[in-house]
C-alpha positions as CSV (number, residue, x, y, z in Angstrom):
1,X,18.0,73.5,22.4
2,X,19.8,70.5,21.7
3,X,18.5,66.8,21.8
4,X,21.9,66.0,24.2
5,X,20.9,68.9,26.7
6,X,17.0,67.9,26.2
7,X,18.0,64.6,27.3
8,X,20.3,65.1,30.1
9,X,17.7,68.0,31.5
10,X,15.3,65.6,31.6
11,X,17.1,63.1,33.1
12,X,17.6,65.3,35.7
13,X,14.3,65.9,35.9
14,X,13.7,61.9,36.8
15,X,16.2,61.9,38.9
16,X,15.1,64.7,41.6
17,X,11.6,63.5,41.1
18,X,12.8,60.1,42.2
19,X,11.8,58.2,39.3
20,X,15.0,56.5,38.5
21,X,15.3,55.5,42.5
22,X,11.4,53.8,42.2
23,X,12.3,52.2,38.8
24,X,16.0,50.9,39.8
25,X,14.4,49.4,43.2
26,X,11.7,47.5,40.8
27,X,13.9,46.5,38.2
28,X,16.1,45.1,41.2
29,X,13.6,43.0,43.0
30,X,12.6,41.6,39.6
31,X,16.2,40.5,39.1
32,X,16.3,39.1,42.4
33,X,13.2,37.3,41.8
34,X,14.3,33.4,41.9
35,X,11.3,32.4,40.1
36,X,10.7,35.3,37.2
37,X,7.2,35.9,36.4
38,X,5.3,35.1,33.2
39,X,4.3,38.7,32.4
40,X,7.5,41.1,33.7
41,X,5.5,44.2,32.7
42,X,2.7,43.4,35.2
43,X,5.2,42.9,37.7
44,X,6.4,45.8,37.2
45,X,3.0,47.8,37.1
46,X,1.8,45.9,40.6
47,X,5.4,46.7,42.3
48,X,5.8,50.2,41.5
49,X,5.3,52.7,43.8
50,X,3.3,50.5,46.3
51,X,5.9,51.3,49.1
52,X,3.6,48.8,51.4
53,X,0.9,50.7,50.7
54,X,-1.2,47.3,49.9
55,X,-0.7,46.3,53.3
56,X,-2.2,49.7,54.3
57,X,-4.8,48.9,52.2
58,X,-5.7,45.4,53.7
59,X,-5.1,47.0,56.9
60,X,-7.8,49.3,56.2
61,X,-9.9,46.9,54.7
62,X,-10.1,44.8,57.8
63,X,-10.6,47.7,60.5
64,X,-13.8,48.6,57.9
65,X,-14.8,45.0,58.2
66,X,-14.3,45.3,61.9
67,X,-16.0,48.5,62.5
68,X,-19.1,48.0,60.3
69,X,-19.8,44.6,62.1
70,X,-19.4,46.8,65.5
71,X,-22.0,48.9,64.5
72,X,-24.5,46.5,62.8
73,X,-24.1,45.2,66.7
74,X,-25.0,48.5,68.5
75,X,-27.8,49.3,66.1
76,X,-28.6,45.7,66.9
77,X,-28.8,46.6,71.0
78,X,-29.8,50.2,70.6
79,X,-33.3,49.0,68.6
80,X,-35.1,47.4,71.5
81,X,-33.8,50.3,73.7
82,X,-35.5,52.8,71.4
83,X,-39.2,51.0,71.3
């Protein structure tokens, strides 16, 4: 097989697996960036392919948070119940 057909296969590839979509979007926002950051390549690593999910995650975070406080409260009550 050629290198050209190689090439344009996997480029293909990229393309239906939505790479090129995730990488143009990153490349994007670091153009759009007014002040450009120090290391671009970190930028790039931290912004690809988060699609909000750090928000998720510090949603997540908190309800834990939230939740485990809860139930260090209700053990709390339920112990004096129990004796």
């Amino acid at each position: 097989m050629p290198i050209d057909s190689k090439r344009e296969e996997f480029r293909r590839y990229l393309e239906r697996a939505g790479v090129m979509d995730a990488l143009t979007k990153v490349l994007v926002s670091l153009y759009e960036e007014p002040d450009k950051p120090e290391d671009a390549l970190e930028y790039v690593r931290k912004h690809l392919g988060t699609d909000g999910a750090e928000d998720e995650l510090e949603t997540a975070r908190a309800r834990i948070a939230e939740l485990e406080a809860e139930n260090a409260l209700l053990k709390g009550e339920a112990a004096p119940q129990n004796e």
